[in-house]
ROSE-4610 file (N, C-alpha, C; in Angstrom, 1 decimal, always signed):
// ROSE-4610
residu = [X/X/X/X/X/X/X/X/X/X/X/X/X/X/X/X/X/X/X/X/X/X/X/X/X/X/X/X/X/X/X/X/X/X/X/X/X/X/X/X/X/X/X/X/X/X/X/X/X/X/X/X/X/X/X/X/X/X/X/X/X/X/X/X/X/X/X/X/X/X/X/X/X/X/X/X/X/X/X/X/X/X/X/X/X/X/X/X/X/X/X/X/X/X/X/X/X/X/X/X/X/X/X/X/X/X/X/X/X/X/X/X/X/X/X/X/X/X/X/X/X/X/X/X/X/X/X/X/X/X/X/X/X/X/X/X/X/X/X/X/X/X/X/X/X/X/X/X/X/X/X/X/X/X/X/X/X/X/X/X/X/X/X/X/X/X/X/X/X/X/X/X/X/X/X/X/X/X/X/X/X/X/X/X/X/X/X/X/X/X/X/X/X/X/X/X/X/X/X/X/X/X/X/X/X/X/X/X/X/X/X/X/X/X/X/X/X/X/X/X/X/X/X/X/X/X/X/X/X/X/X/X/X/X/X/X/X/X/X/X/X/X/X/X/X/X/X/X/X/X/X/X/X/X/X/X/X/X/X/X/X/X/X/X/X/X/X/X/X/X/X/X/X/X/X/X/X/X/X/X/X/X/X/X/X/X/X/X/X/X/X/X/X/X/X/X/X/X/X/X/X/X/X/X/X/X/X/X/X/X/X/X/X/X/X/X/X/X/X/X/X/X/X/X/X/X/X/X/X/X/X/X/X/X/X/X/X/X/X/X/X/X/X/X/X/X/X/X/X/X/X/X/X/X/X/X/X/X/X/X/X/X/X/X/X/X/X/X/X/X/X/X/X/X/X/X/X/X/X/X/X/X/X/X/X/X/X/X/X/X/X/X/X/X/X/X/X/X/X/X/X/X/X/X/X/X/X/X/X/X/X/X/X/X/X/X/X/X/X/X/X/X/X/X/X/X/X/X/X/X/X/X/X/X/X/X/X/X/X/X/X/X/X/X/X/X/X/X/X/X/X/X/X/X/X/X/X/X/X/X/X/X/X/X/X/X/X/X/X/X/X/X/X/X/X/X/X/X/X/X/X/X/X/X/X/X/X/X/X/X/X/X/X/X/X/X/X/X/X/X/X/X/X/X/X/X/X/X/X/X/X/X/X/X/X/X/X/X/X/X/X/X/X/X/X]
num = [1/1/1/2/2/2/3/3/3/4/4/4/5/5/5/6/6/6/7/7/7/8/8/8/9/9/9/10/10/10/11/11/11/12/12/12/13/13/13/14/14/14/15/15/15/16/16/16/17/17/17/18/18/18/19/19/19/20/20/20/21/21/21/22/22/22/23/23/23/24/24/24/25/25/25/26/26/26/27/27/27/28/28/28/29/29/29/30/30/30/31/31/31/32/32/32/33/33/33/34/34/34/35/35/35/36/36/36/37/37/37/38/38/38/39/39/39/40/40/40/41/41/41/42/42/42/43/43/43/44/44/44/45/45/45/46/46/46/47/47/47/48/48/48/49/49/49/50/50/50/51/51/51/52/52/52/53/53/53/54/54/54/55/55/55/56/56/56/57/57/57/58/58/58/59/59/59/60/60/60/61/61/61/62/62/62/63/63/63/64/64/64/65/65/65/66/66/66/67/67/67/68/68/68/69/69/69/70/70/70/71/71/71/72/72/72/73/73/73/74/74/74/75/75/75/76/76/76/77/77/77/78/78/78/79/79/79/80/80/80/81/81/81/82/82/82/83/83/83/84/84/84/85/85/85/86/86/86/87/87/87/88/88/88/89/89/89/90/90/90/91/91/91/92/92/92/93/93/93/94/94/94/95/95/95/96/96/96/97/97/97/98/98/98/99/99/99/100/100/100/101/101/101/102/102/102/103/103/103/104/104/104/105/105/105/106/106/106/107/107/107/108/108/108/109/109/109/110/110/110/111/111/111/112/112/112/113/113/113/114/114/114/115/115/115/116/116/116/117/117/117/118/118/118/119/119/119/120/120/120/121/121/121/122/122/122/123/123/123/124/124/124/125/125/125/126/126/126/127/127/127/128/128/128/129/129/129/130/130/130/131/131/131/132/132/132/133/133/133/134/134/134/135/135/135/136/136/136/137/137/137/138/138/138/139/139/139/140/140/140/141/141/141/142/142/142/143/143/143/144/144/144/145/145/145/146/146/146/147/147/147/148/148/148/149/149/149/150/150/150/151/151/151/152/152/152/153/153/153/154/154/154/155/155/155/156/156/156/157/157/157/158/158/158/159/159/159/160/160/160/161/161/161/162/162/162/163/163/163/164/164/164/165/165/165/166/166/166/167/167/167/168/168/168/169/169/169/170/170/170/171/171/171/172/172/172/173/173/173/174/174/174/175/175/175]
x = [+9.4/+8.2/+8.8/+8.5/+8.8/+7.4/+8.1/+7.6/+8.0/+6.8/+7.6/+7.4/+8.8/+9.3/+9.7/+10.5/+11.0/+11.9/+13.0/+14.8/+15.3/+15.2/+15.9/+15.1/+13.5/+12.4/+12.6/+13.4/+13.5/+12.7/+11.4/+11.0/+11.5/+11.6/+12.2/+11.5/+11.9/+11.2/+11.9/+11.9/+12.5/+12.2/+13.0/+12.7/+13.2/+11.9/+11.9/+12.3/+13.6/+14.4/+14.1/+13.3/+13.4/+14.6/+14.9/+16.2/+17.4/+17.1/+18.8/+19.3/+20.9/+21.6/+22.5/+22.1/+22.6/+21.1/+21.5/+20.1/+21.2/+20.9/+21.5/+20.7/+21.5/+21.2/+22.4/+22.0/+22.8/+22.9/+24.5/+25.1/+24.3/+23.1/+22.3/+21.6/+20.9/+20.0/+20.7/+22.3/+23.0/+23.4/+23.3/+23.4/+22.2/+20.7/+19.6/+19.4/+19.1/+19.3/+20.4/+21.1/+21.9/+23.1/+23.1/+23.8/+24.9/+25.1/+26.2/+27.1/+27.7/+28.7/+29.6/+29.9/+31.3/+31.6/+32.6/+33.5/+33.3/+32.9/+32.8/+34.1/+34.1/+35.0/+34.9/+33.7/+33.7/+33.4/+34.7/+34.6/+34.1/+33.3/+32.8/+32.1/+30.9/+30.0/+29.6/+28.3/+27.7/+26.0/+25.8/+24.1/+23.9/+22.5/+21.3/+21.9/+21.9/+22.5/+23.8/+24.5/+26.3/+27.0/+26.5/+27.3/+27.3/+29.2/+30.0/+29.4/+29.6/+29.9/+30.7/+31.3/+32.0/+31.1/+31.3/+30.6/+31.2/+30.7/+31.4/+31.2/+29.8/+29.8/+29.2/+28.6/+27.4/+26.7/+25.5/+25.1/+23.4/+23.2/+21.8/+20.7/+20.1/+19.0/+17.7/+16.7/+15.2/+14.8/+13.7/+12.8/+11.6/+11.0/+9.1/+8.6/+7.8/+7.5/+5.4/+4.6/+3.2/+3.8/+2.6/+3.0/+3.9/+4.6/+5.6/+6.7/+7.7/+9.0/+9.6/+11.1/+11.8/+13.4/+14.3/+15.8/+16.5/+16.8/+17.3/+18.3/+19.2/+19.9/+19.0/+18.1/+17.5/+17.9/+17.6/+17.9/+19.1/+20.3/+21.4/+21.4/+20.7/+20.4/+19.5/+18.8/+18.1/+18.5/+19.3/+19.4/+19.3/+19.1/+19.0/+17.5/+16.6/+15.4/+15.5/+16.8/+16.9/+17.9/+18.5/+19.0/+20.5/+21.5/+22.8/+23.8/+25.2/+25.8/+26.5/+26.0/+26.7/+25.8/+24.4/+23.4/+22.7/+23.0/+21.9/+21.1/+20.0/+18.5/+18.2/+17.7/+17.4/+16.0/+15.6/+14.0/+13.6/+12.1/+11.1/+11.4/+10.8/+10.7/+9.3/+8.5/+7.0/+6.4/+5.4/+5.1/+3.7/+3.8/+2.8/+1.4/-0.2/-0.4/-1.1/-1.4/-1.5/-3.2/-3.9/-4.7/-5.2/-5.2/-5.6/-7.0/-7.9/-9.1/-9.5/-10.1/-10.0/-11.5/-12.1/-13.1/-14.3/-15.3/-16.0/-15.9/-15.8/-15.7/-14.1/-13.4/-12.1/-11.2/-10.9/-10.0/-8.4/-7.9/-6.4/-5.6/-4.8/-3.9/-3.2/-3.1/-2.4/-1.3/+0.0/+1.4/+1.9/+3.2/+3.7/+5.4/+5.8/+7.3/+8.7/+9.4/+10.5/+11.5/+12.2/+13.0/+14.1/+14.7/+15.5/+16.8/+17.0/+18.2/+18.4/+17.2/+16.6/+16.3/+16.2/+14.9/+16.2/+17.1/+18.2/+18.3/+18.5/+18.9/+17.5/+15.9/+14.7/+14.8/+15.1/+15.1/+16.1/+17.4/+18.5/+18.0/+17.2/+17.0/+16.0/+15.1/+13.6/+14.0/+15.2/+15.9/+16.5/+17.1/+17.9/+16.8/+15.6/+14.8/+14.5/+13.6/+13.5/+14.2/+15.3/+16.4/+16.6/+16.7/+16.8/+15.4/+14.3/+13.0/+12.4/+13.2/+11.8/+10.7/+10.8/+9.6/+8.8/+8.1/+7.6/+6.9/+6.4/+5.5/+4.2/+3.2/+1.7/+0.9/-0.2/-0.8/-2.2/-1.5/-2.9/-2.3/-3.6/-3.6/-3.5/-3.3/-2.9/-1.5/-0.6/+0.5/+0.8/+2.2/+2.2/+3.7/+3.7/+4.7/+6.2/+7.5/+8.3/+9.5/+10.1/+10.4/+12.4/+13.1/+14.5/+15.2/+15.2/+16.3/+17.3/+18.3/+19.9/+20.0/+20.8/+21.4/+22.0/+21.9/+22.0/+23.7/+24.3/+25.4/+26.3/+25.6/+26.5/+25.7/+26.2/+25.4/+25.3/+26.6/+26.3/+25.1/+24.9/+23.8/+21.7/+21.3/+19.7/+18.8/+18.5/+17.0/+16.2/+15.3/+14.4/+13.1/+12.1/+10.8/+9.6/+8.7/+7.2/+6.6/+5.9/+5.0/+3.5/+2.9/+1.7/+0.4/+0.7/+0.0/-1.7/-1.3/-2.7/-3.7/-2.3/-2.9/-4.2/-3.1/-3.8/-5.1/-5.2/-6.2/-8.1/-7.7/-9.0/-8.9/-8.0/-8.2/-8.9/-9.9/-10.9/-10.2/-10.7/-9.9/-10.6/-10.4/-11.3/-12.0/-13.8/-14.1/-13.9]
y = [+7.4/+7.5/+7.5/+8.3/+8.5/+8.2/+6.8/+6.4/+6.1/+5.9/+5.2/+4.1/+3.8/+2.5/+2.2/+1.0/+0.6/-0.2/+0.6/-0.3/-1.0/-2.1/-2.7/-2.3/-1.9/-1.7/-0.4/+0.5/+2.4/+2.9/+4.0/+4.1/+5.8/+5.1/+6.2/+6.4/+7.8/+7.9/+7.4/+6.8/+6.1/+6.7/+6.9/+7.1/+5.5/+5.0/+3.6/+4.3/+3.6/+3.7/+2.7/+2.2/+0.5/+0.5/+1.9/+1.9/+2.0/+2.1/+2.6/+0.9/+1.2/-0.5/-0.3/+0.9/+1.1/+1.7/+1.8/+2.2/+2.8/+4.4/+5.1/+5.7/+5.6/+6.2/+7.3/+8.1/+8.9/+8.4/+8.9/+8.3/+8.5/+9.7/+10.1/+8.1/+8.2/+7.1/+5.9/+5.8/+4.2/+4.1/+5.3/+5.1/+4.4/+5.6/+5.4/+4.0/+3.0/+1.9/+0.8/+1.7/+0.7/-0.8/+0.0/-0.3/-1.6/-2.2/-3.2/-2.7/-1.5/-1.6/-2.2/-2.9/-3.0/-2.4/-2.7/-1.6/-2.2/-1.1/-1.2/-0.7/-1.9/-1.2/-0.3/+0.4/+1.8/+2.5/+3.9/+4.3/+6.0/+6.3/+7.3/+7.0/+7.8/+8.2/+9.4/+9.0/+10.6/+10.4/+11.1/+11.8/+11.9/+11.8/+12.3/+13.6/+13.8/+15.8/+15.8/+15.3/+15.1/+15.3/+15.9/+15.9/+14.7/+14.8/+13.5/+13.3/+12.4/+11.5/+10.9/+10.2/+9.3/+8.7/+6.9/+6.0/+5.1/+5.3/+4.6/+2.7/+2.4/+0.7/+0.1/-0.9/-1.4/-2.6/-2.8/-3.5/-4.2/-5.1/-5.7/-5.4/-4.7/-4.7/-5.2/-5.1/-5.7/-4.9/-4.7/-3.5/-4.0/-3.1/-3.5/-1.8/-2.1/-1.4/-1.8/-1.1/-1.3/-2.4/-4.2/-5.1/-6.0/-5.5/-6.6/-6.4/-7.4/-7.6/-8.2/-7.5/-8.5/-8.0/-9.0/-8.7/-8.5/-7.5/-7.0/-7.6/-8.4/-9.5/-10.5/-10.5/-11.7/-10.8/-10.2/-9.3/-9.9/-9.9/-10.5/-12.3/-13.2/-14.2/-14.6/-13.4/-14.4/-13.0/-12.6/-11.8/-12.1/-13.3/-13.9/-13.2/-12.1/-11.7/-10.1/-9.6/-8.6/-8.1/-6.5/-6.5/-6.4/-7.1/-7.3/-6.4/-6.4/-5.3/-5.0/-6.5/-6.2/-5.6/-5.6/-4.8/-5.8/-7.0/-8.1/-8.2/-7.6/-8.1/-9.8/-9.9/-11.6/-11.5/-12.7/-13.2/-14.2/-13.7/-14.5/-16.1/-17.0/-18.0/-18.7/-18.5/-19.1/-18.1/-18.7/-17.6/-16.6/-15.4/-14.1/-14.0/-13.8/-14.0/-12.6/-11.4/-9.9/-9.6/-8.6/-8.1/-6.7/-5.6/-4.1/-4.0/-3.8/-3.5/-2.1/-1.5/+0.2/+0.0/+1.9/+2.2/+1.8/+1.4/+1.2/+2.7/+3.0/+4.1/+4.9/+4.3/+5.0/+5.1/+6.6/+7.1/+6.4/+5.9/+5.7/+7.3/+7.2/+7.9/+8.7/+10.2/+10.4/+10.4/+9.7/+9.5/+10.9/+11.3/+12.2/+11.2/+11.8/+11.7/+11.7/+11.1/+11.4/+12.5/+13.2/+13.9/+13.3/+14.0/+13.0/+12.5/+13.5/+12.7/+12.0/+11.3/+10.5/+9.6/+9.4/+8.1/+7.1/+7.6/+6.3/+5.4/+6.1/+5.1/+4.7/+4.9/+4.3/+3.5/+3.1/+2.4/+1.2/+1.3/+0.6/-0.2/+0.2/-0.7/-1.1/-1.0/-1.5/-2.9/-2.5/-3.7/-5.0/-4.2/-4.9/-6.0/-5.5/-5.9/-7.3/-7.6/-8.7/-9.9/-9.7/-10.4/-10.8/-10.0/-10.5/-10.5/-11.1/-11.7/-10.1/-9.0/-7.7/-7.8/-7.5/-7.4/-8.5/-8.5/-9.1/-8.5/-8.6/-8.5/-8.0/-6.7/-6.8/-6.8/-6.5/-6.4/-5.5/-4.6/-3.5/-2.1/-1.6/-0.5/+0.8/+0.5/+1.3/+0.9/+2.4/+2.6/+3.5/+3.7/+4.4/+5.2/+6.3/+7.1/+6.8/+6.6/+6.2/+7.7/+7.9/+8.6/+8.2/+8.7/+8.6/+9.8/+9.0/+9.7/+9.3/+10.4/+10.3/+9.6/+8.7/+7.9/+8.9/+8.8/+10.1/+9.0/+7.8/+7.5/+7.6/+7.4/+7.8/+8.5/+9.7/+10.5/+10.4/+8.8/+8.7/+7.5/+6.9/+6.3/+6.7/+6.3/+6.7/+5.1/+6.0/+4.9/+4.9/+3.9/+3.5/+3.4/+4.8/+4.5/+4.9/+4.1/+4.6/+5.4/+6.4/+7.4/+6.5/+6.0/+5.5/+6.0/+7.3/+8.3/+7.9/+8.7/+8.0/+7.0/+6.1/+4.3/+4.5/+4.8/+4.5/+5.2/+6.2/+7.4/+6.4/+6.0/+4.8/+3.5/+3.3/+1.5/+1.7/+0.7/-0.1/-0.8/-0.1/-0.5/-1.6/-2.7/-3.5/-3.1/-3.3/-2.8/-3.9]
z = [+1.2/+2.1/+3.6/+4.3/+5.9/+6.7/+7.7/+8.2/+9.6/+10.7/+11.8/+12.2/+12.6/+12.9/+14.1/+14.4/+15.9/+15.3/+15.7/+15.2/+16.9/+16.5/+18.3/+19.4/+19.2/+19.9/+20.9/+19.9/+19.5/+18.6/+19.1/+17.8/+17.7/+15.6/+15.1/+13.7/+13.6/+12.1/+11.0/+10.2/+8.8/+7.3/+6.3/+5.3/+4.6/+3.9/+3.3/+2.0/+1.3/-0.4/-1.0/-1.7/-1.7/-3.1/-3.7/-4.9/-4.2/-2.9/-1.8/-1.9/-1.9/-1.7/-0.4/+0.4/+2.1/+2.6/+3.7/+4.7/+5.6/+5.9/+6.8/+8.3/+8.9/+10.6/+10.8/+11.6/+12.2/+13.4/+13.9/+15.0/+16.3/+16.3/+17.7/+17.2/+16.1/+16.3/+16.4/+16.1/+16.6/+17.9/+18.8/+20.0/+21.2/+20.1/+21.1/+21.2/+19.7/+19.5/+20.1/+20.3/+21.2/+20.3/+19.1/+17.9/+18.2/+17.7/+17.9/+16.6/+16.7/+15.1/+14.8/+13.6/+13.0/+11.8/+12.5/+11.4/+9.7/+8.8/+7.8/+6.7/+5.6/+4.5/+3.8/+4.1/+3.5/+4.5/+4.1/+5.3/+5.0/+3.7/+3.5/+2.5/+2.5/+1.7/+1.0/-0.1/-0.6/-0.6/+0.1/+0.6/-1.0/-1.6/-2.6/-3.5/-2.5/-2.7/-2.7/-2.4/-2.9/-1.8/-0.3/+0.9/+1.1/+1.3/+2.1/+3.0/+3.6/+5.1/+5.1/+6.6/+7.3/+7.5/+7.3/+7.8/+9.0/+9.8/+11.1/+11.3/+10.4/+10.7/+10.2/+10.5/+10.3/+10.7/+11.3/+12.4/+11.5/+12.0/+11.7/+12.9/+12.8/+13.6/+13.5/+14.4/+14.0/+14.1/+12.9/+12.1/+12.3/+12.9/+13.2/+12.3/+11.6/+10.9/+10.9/+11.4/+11.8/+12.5/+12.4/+13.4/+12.9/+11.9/+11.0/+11.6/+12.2/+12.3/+11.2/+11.1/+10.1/+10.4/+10.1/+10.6/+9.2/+9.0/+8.0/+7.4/+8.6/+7.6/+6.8/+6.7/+6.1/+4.4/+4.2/+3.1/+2.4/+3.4/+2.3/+2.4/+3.6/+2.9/+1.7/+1.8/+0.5/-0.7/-0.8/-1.8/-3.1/-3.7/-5.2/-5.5/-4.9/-4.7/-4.7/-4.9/-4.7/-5.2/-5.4/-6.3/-6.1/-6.5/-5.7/-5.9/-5.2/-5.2/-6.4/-7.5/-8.8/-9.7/-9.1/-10.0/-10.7/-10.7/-11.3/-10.3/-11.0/-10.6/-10.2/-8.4/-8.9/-9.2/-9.4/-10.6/-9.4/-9.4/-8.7/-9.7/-9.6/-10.5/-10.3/-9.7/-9.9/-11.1/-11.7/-12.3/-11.7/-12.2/-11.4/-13.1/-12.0/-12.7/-12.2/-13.1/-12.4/-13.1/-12.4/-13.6/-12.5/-13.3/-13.1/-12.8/-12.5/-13.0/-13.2/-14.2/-14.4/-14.6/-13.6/-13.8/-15.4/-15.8/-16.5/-17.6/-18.5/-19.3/-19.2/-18.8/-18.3/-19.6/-19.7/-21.2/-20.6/-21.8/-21.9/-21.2/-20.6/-20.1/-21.2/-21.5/-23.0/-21.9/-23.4/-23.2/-23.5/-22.9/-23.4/-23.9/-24.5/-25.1/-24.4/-24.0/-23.7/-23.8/-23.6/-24.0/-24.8/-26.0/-27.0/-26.2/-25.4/-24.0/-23.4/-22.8/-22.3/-22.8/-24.0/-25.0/-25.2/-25.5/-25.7/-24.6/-23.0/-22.1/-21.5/-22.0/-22.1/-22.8/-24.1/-25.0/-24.7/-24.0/-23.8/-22.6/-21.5/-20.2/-20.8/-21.4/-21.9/-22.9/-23.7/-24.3/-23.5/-22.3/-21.6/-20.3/-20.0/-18.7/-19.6/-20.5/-20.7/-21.2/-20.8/-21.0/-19.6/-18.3/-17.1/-16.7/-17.2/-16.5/-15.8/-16.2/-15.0/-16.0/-17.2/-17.6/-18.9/-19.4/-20.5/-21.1/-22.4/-23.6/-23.1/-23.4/-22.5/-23.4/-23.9/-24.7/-24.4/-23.0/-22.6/-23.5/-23.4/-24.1/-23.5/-21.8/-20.7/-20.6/-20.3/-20.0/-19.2/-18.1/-17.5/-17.8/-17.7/-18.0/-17.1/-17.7/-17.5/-16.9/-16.1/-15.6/-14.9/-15.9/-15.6/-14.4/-13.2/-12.0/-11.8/-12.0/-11.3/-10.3/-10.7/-9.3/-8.5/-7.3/-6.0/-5.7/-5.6/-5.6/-7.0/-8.2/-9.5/-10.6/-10.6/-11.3/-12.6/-12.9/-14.7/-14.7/-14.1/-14.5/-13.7/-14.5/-14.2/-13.0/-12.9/-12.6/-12.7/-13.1/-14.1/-13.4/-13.4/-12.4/-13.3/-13.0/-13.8/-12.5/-13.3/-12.8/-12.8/-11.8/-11.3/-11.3/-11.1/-10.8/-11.6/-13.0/-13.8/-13.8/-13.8/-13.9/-12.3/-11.3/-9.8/-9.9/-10.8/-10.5/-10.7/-12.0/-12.7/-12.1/-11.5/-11.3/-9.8/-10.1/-9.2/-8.1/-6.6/-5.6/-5.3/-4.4/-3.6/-2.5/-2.1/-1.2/+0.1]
């Protein structure tokens, strides 16, 4: 989602990844910002689409996004919340207590099927999440369609996104 922002009270347009484990600028926007870089141990990358880059640094800035500020290093202090560079998911620990509400007469969503290429590494993370606290047991009779994308940094593994779409369409907004 592209949105605009104010990096070091520059404003600039942003594309928010919340599956990205880098956030990139180009060097016009680490200048306007006024960038404080250091030098980073990586010193190249690969874009979505597979064009390289040189990475020149990397700096903490303050991100105002509408009237919210927040300093992007806070990200790696509290990272037990987030998902780390070793790929363990961290876990809230209070417990969440959720509920949907869907239009009054609202038909179940028809599921469609996985592709049989696909269904193993669905079946393998779906095995693996409740073991690291992402998900639990439901017992609704609404589901939303599950949707495997190439990792844009390693093309052997997927990531794991539900399609919304349906669910959002019937559920009861607040007025």
């Amino acid at each position: 989602m592209y949105t605009s922002a104010a990096l070091n009270d520059s404003q600039v347009i942003a594309l928010l990844d919340t599956g990205s484990s880098i956030t990139l600028v180009s060097e016009a926007v680490a200048r306007k910002i006024q960038a404080a870089l250091v030098r980073s141990t990586i010193a190249k990358g690969v874009t979505a689409n597979g064009t390289p880059i040189n990475l020149l640094g990397q700096f903490t800035p303050n991100l105002t996004i509408g009237y919210q500020t927040i300093q992007i290093q806070l990200l790696g202090r509290y990272q037990d919340c987030f998902v780390g560079n070793d790929g363990d998911l961290g876990r809230y620990q209070e417990p969440i207590t959720h509920c949907i509400n869907v239009a009054p007469h609202s038909k179940v969503p028809k599921q469609h099927r996985a592709p049989s290429e696909k269904r193993q590494e669905i079946e393998r993370q779906i095995k693996e999440m409740p073991c690291i606290n992402i998900i639990e047991p439901n017992t609704s009779k609404f589901a939303s369609p599950i949707v495997l994308v190439k990792k844009g940094s390693n093309k052997d593994q997927w990531r794991f996104t539900v399609d919304y779409r349906q669910i959002n369409a019937i559920t009861e907004t607040e007025t």
